[in-house]
N, C-alpha and C positions, 0 to 999 in steps of 0.2 A: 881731739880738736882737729880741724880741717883747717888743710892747709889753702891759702887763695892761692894762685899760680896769675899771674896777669903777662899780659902778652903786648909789647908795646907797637902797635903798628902805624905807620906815617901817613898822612892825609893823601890822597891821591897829587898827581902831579897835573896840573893843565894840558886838559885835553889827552889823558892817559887813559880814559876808555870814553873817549867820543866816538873811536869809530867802533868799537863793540855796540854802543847804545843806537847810535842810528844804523848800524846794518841787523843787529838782532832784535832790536825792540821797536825800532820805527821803519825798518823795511826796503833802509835805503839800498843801490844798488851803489857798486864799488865806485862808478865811475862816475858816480854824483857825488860823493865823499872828494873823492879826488878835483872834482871841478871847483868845489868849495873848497879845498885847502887851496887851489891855483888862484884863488879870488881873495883867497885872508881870509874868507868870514868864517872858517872852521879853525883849530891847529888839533894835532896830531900829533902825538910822539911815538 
Protein backbone atom coordinates (compact mmCIF):
# COMPACT_ATOMS: atom_id res chain seq x y z
CA UNK A 1 0.00 0.00 0.00
CA UNK A 2 1.22 3.56 -0.76
CA UNK A 3 1.66 5.71 1.39
CA UNK A 4 -0.01 9.76 0.63
CA UNK A 5 2.70 12.27 2.14
CA UNK A 6 0.77 15.67 2.05
CA UNK A 7 2.59 18.76 2.43
CA UNK A 8 0.63 21.67 4.03
CA UNK A 9 1.58 25.03 2.53
CA UNK A 10 0.07 28.64 3.37
CA UNK A 11 -1.72 30.93 0.97
CA UNK A 12 0.40 33.53 -0.24
CA UNK A 13 0.68 36.76 1.87
CA UNK A 14 -0.67 40.29 0.04
CA UNK A 15 1.45 41.44 -2.37
CA UNK A 16 4.25 38.68 -1.55
CA UNK A 17 5.06 38.10 -5.18
CA UNK A 18 3.73 41.29 -6.77
CA UNK A 19 6.87 42.43 -7.48
CA UNK A 20 8.22 39.04 -9.06
CA UNK A 21 4.85 39.09 -11.36
CA UNK A 22 5.19 42.62 -12.67
CA UNK A 23 8.99 42.62 -13.21
CA UNK A 24 9.27 39.01 -14.64
CA UNK A 25 5.91 38.51 -16.21
CA UNK A 26 4.74 42.06 -17.15
CA UNK A 27 8.10 43.70 -17.76
CA UNK A 28 8.01 46.33 -15.34
CA UNK A 29 11.01 48.34 -14.62
CA UNK A 30 12.13 48.58 -10.67
CA UNK A 31 11.40 52.15 -10.50
CA UNK A 32 7.74 51.91 -11.70
CA UNK A 33 7.18 49.18 -9.05
CA UNK A 34 8.58 51.58 -6.53
CA UNK A 35 6.47 54.71 -7.72
CA UNK A 36 3.38 52.49 -7.40
CA UNK A 37 4.26 51.37 -3.91
CA UNK A 38 4.99 55.50 -3.08
CA UNK A 39 1.19 56.08 -4.56
CA UNK A 40 -0.48 52.89 -2.45
CA UNK A 41 -1.86 51.48 -5.55
CA UNK A 42 0.79 48.52 -5.28
CA UNK A 43 1.99 46.91 -1.57
CA UNK A 44 4.96 44.71 -1.43
CA UNK A 45 6.34 42.73 1.33
Amino acid sequence: MDETVYQNFRPPRLGEHTQEVLMNLLGYPHGKIESLCQKGVIKTT
